[in-house]
C-alpha positions as CSV (number, residue, x, y, z in Angstrom):
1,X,126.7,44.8,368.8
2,X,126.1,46.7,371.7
3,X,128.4,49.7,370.4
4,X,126.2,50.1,367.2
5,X,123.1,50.4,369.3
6,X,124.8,52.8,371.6
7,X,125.9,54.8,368.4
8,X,122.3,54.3,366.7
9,X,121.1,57.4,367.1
10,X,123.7,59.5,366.3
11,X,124.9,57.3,362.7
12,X,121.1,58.3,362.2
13,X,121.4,61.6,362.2
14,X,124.6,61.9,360.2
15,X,123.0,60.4,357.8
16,X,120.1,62.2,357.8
17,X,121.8,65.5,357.1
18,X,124.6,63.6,354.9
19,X,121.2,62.8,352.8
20,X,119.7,66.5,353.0
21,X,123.0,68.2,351.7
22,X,123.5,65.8,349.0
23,X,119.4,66.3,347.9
24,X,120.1,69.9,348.4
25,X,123.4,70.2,346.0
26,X,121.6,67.9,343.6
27,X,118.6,70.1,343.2
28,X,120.8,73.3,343.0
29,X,122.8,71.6,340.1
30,X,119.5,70.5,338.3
31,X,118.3,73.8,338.3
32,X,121.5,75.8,337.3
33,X,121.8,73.0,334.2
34,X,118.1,73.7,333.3
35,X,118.4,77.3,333.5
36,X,121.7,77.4,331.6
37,X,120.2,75.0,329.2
38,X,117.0,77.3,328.4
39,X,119.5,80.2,327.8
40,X,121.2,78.3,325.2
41,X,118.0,77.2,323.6
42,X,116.6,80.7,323.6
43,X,120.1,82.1,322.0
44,X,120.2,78.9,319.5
45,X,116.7,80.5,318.1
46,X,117.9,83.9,318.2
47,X,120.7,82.8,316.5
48,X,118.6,80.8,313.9
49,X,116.1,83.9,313.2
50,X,118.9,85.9,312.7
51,X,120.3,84.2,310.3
52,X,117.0,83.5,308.6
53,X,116.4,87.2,308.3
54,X,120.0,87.8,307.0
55,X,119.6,85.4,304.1
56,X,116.5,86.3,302.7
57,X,115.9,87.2,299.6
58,X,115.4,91.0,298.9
59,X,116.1,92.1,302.5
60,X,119.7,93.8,302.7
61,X,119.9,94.0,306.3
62,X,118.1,93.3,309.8
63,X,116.1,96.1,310.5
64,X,117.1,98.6,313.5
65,X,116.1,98.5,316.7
66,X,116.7,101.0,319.5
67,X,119.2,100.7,321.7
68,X,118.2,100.3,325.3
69,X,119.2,103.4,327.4
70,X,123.1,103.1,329.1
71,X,122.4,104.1,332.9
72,X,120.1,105.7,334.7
73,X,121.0,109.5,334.2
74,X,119.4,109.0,330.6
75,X,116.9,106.7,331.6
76,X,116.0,110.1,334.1
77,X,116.1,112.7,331.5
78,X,114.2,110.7,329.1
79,X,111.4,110.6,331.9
80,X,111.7,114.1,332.7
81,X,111.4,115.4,329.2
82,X,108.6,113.0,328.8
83,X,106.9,114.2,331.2
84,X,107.5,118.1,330.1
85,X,105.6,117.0,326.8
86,X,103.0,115.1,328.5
87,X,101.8,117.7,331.2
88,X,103.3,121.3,330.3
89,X,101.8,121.2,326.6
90,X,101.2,124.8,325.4
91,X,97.5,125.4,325.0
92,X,97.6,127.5,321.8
């Protein structure tokens, strides 16, 4: 008995942080599964619209949607010309 209370304060401690890591990986799990489990709820509906849109009647296909801009070069041209047409206008 008296070697527990000699040790008291240090089993204590252990399992304090044995407690705080095992809190700690249990949250991080919780939120990983949540997050991957909105993903695959917002894919499932995109899924489902998708193939709502594709088997309507009278529709042929999805309609088009612009592409976003691949890397930045573009993304800085695009900006650039933009701007030409915005600010350097001829005044005739």
């Amino acid at each position: 008995m008296n070697v527990l209370a000699t040790y008291n304060s240090a089993l204590q401690v252990a399992a304090a942080f044995l407690i705080f890591v095992v809190g700690y990986l249990a949250l991080l799990f919780a939120i990983v599964a949540l997050l991957l489990f909105a993903e695959g709820l917002h894919q499932a509906f995109n899924f489902a619209r998708v193939s709502f849109l594709k088997s309507a009647p009278g529709e042929g296909h999805l309609p088009l949607v612009s592409a976003p801009a691949l890397g930045w070069t573009h993304r800085l041209t695009e900006s650039l010309t933009g701007l030409k047409h915005r600010y350097f206008q001829s005044l005739s």
